[in-house]
C-alpha positions in Angstrom: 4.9 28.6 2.1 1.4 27.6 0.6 2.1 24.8 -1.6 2.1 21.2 -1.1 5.2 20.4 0.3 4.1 22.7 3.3 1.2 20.1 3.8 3.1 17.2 3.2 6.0 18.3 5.8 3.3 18.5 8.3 1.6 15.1 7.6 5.2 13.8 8.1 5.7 15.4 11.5 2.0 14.5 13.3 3.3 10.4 11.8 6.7 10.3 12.8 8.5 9.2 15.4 11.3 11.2 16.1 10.2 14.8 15.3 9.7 17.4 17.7 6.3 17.4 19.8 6.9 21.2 21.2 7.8 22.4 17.7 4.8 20.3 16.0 2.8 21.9 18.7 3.6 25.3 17.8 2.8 24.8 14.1 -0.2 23.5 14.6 -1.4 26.2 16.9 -0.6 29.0 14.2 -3.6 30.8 13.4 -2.7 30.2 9.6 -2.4 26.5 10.0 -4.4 25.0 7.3 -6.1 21.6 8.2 -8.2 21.4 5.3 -5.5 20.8 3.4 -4.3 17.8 6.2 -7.3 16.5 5.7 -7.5 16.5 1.8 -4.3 14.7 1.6 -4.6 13.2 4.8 -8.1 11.1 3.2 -6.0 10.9 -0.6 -3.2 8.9 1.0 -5.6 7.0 3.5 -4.2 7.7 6.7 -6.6 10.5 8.7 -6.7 7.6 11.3 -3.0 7.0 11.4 -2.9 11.1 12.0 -5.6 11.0 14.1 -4.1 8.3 16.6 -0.5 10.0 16.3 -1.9 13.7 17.3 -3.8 11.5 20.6 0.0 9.4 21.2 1.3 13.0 21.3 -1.6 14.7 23.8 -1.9 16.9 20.9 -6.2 15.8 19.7 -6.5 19.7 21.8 -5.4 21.6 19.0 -8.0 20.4 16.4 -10.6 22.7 15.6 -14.4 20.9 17.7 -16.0 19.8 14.6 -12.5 18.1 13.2 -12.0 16.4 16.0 -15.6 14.9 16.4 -15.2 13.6 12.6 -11.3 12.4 12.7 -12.9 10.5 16.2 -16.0 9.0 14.3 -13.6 8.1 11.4 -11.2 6.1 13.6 -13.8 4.9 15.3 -15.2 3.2 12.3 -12.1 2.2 11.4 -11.4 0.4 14.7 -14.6 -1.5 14.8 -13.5 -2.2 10.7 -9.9 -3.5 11.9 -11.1 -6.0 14.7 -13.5 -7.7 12.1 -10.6 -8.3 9.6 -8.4 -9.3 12.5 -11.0 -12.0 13.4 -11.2 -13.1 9.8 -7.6 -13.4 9.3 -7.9 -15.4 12.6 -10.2 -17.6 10.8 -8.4 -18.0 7.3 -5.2 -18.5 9.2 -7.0 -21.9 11.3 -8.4 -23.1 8.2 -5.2 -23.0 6.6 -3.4 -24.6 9.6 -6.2 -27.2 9.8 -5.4 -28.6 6.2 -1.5 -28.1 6.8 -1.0 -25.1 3.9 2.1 -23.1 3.9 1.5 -19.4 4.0 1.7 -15.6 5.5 -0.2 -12.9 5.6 1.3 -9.8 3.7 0.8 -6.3 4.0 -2.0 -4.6 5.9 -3.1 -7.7 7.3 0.4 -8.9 8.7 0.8 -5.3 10.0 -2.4 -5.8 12.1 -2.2 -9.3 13.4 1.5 -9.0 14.6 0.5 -6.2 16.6 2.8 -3.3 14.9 0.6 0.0 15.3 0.0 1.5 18.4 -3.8 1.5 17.8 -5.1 -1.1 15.3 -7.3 1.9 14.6 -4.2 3.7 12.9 -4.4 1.4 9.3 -6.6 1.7 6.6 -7.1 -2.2 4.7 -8.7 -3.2 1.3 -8.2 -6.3 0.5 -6.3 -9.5 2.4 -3.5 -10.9 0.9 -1.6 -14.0 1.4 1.0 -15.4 -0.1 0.5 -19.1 -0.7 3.4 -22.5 -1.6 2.9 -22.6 -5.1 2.6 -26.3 -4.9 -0.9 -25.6 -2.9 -2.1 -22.9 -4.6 -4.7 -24.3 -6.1 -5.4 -26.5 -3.1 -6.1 -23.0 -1.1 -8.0 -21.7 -3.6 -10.5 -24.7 -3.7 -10.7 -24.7 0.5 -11.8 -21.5 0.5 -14.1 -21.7 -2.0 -15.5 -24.6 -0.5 -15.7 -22.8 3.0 -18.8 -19.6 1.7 -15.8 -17.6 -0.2 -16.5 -17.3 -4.4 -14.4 -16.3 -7.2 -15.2 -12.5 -8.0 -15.4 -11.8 -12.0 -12.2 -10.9 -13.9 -11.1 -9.3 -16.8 -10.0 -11.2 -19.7 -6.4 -10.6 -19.1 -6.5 -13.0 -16.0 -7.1 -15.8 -19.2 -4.4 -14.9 -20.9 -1.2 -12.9 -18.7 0.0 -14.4 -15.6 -1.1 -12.5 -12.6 0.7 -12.3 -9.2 -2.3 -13.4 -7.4 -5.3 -15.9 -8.5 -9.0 -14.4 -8.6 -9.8 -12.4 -5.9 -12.5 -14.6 -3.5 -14.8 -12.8 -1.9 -17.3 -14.4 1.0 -20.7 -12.8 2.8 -19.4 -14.3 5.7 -17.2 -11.8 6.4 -15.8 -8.1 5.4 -13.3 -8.7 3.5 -11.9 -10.0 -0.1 -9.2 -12.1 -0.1 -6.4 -12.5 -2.4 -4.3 -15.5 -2.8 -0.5 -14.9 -4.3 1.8 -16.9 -6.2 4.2 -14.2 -5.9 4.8 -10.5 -4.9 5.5 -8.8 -8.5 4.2 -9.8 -11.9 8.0 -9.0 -14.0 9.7 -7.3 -11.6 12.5 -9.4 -10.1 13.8 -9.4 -6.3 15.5 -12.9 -5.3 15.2 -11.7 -1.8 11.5 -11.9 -1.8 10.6 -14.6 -3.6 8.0 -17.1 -2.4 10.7 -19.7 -1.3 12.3 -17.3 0.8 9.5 -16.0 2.6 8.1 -18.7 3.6 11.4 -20.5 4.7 11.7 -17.5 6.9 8.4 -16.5 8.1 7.8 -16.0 11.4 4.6 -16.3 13.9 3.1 -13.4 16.1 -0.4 -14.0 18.1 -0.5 -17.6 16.5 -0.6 -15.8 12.4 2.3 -16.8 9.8 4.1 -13.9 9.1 6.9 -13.0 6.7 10.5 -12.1 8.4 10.4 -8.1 9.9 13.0 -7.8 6.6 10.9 -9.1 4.1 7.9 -7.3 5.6 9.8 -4.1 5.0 11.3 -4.5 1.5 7.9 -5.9 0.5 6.0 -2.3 2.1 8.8 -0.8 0.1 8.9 -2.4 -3.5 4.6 -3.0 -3.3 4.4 0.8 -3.4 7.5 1.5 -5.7 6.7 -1.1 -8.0 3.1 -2.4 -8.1 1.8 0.8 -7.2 4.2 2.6 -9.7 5.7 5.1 -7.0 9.0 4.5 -8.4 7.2 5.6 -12.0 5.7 8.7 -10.6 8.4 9.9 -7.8 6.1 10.3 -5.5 5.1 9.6 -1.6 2.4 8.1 -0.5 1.9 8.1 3.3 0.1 5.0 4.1 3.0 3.0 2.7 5.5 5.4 4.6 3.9 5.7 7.5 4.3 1.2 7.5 8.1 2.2 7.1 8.1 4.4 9.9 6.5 2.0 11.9 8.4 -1.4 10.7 11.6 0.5 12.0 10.6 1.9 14.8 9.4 -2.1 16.0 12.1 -3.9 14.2 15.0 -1.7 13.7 15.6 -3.1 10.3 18.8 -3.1 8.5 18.2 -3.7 4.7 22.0 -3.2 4.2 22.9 -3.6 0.3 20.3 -1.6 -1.9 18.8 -1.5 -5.3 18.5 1.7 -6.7 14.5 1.5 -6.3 14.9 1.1 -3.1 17.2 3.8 -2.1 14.6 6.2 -4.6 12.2 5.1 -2.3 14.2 5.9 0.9 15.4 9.6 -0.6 11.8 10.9 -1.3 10.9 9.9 2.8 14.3 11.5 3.8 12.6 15.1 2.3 10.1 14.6 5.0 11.3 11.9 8.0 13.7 11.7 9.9 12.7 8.6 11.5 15.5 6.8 9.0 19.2 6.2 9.2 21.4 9.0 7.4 22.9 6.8 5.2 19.1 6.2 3.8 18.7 10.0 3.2 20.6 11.6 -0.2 20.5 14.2 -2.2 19.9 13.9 -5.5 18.1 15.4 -8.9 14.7 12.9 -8.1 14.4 14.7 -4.7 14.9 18.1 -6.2 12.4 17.4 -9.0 10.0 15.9 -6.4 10.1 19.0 -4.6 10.0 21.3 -7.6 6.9 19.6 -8.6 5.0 19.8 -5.1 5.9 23.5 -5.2 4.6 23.7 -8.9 1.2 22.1 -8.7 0.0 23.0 -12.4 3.7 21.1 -13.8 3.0 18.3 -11.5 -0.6 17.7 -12.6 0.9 18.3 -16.3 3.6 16.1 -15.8 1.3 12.9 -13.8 -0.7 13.0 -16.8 2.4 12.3 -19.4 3.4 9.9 -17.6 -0.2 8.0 -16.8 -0.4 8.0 -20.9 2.7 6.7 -21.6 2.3 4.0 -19.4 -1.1 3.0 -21.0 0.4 3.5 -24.6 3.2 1.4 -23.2 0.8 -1.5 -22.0 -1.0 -1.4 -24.8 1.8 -1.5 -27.0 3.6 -4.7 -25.5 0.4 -6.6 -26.0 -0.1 -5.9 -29.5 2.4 -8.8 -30.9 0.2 -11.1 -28.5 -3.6 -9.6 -30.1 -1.4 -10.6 -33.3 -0.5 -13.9 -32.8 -3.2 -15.4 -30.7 -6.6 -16.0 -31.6 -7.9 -16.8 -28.8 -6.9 -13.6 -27.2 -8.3 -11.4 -30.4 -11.8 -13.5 -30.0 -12.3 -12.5 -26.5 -10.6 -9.0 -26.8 -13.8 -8.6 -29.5 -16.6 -10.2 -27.2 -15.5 -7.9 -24.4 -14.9 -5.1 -26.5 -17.6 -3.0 -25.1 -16.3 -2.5 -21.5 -12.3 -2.1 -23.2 -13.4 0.7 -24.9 -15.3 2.4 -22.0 -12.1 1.5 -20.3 -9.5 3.2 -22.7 -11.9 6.2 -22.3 -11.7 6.7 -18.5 -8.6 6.7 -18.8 -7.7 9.1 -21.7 -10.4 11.1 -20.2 -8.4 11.3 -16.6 -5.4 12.0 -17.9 
């Protein structure tokens, strides 16, 4: 069946960890397999290296057409040599930070790395480094690194005004990456489980880097994407975040137990296309039907993405309105910066 679910299905079976290597093998050696379309949604969803690495785990690289394989190998390659520089700056962070006695982990990609979860370090794709930070020495961080060849990068006017997870991103010469220092996980959302208290209280230490808990490592994988990446908005997948839940529960075996309903959302969309999960994680129910109706119905799902993109915006734009109305501070800046807002607003009604 040529439609994306197809595509999707076989992304899901190169990453997991439980499906079948002689029935993979078999697909992929069909002389209709389609690896354009792998690598499309493969590069979309940031994880060619992750499918690279899993077809090599599985003695599988043979089947890739020559010229594929010599780019998925330079790409991972690159990668690689990418990976090992951010592990030696998160090396380097993480000393500093010991040195003057700040409580902290390192979230995300960067936790993923340094506690050795991937098979290859090749297999994840990073942007930024994050690290979650005692809000009583926030601003103490913030200054050390400063004061150590890192420098504020410039915001947008909202970071005066509307509190922001994180403080202004730092960015150094030194070294490859930017770094981001959090207060907390989620600007509104709320999840008691993962608040900064907790994680830190809990964290734990792999290769000499603070790390949160392998249970708040997962729910945070889980609710970054649904919630700060508005998956949960969407009803979507996107395999870089569940290819980190694959491998989370292949290494820790975690038991979330008790579930909100975002979070069993999240875990019904991977069922479509893991198996890698407990049973109980997998249901089925009208957003898994829709998901699938749209991946089989490209032109509704593009239709429907772009409804939803406005209404967000409209929605954002609409909540700050009493605020334009009662401050004047805010209206004063919202007018000296009114040049790049409205180039903004047009991007985006123009990619929707």
């Amino acid at each position: 069946m040529g439609n994306l679910a197809t595509t999707y299905q076989n992304i899901a079976d190169i990453l997991s960890y439980t499906s079948s290597k002689d029935t993979l093998e078999k697909t992929l050696s069909g002389k209709a397999f389609n690896w354009d379309n792998i690598v499309i949604e493969g590069s979309k969803h940031l994880v060619l290296p992750a499918i690279y690495c899993r077809l090599k785990s599985k003695q599988l690289t043979h089947l890739l057409p020559e010229e594929l394989d010599t780019y998925l190998k330079e790409i991972t390659a690159l990668n690689e040599h990418r990976n090992l520089q951010i592990l030696h700056q998160v090396n380097t962070l993480s000393a500093l930070l010991k040195t003057h006695e700040i409580d902290h982990v390192f979230l995300k990609g960067a936790a993923l790395i340094s506690g050795d979860y991937y098979d290859d370090i090749a297999e994840r794709m990073l942007g930024d480094i994050d690290i979650l930070i005692s809000n009583d020495q926030l601003d103490l961080a913030f200054q050390l690194l400063k004061d150590n060849s890192y420098y504020p990068i410039e915001q947008t006017l909202g970071n005066d005004f509307f509190e922001h997870k994180h403080l202004p991103r730092l960015k150094t010469d030194s070294y490859i990456c930017a770094v981001e220092l959090h207060r907390k996980l989620f600007v509104s959302y709320k999840e008691d489980t993962l608040s900064n208290t907790n994680i830190l209280a809990s964290k734990q230490t792999i290769n000499h880097i603070a790390l949160p808990s392998p249970k708040h490592l997962m729910l945070h994988n889980i609710l970054n994407y649904q919630v700060n990446d508005k998956g949960s908005l969407y009803n979507s997948i996107n395999f870089r975040s569940a290819y980190d839940s694959v491998v989370l529960n292949n290494k820790d075996h975690v038991i979330l137990g008790t579930t909100t309903k975002v979070i069993r959302k999240y875990f019904s969309i991977l069922g479509l296309f893991f198996e890698d999960f407990p049973k109980t994680y997998k249901t089925a129910n009208f957003t898994t039907w829709f998901y699938s109706y749209k991946l089989k119905h490209l032109s509704f799902y593009r239709i429907w993405n772009k409804i939803l993109k406005l209404t967000d915006f409209l929605w954002t734009i609409m909540g700050r309105i009493p605020y334009f109305i009662k401050n004047k501070d805010y209206r004063t800046a919202l007018l000296k910066d009114r040049s790049r807002i409205i180039k903004y607003i047009r991007s985006v009604l123009k990619n929707t």
